[in-house]
C-alpha positions as CSV (number, residue, x, y, z in Angstrom):
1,X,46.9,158.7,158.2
2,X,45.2,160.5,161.2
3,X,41.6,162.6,160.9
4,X,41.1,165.2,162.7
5,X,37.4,166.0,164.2
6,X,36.5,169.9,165.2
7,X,35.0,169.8,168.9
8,X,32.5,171.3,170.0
9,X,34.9,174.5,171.0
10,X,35.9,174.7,167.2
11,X,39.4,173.3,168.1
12,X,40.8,170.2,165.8
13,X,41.9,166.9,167.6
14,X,43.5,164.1,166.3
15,X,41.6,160.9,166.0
16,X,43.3,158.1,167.9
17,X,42.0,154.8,168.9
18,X,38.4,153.0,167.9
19,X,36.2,154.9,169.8
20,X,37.5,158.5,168.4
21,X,37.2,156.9,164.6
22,X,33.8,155.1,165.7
23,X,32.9,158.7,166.2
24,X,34.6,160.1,163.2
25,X,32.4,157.6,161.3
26,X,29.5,158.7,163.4
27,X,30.0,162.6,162.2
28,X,30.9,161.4,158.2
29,X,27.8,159.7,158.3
30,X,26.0,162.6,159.7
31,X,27.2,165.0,156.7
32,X,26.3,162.6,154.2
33,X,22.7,162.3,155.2
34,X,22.1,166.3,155.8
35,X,23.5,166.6,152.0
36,X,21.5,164.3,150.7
37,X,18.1,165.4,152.2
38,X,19.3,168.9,151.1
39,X,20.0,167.4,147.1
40,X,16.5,165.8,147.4
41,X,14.6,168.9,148.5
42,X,16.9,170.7,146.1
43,X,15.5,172.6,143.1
44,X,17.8,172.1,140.0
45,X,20.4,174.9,140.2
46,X,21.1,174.0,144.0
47,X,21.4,170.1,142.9
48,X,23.9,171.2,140.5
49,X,25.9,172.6,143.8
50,X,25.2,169.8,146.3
51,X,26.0,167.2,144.3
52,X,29.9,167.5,143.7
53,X,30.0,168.4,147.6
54,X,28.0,165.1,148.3
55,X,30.4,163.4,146.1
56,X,33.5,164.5,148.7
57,X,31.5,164.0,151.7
58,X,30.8,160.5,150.9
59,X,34.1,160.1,149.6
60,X,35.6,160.9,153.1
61,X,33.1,158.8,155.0
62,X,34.2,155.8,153.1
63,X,38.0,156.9,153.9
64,X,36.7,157.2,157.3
65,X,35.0,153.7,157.8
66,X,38.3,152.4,156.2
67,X,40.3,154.2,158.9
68,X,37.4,152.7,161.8
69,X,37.7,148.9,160.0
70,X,41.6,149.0,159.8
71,X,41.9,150.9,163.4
72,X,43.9,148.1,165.3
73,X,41.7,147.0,168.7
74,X,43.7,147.2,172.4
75,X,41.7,144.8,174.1
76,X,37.9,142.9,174.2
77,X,36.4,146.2,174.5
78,X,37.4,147.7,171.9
79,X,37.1,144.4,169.9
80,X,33.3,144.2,170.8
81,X,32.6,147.7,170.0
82,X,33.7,147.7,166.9
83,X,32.5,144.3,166.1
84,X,28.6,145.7,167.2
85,X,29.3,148.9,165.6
86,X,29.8,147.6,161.7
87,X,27.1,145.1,162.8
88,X,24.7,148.1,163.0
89,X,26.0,149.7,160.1
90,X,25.3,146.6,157.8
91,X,22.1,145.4,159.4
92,X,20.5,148.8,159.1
93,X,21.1,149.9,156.3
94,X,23.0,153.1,157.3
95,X,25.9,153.0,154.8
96,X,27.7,150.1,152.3
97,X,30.2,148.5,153.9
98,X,32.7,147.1,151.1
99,X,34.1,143.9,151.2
100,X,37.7,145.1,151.8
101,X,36.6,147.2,155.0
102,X,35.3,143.3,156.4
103,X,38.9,142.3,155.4
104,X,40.3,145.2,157.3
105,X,38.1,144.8,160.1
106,X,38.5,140.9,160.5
107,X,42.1,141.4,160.1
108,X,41.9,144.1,163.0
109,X,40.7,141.2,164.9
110,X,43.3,138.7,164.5
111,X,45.9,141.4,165.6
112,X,44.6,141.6,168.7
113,X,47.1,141.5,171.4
114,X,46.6,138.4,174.2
């Protein structure tokens, strides 16, 4: 299932290859944390708003990361990116990385073509 990301001229593009779902993760991620400083500030009529639309953001980052874990690497670049970029997410605490995205992502690794 391809994602598409808006650019910065407001026209969609598919997301292909680890660096356009790194990104993709990059922009989820972004959302997620803007709602949820918004819900935080948020008096209680305006939670009552942002949280179902926090719900969906997060829901699509974690679709996203799935997409970024599963996304099959080319070559040792692409294999080291990826490898450095769910290190950062674990080690600081930027988002929960499930169990079955390591799967995916490990098994993204094996696949890699020699």
């Amino acid at each position: 299932m391809a994602i598409e990301l808006a650019c910065s001229n407001g026209e969609a593009q598919e997301a292909v290859g680890v660096v356009s779902l790194i990104a993709a993760h990059r922009h989820a991620m972004a959302k997620v944390e803007s709602l949820g400083k918004r819900l935080m500030q948020a008096e209680d009529a305006e939670a009552a708003l942002i949280g179902p639309q926090l719900d969906a953001v997060m829901a699509d980052e974690a679709v996203v990361r799935r997409q970024a874990a599963m996304a099959p690497v080319a070559d040792v670049c692409e294999l080291k990116m990826k490898a450095e970029y769910f290190e950062r997410l674990m080690n600081n605490g930027w988002c929960d990385v499930d169990w079955d995205d390591l799967q995916e992502l490990l098994r993204s690794f094996v696949d890699l073509p020699i």
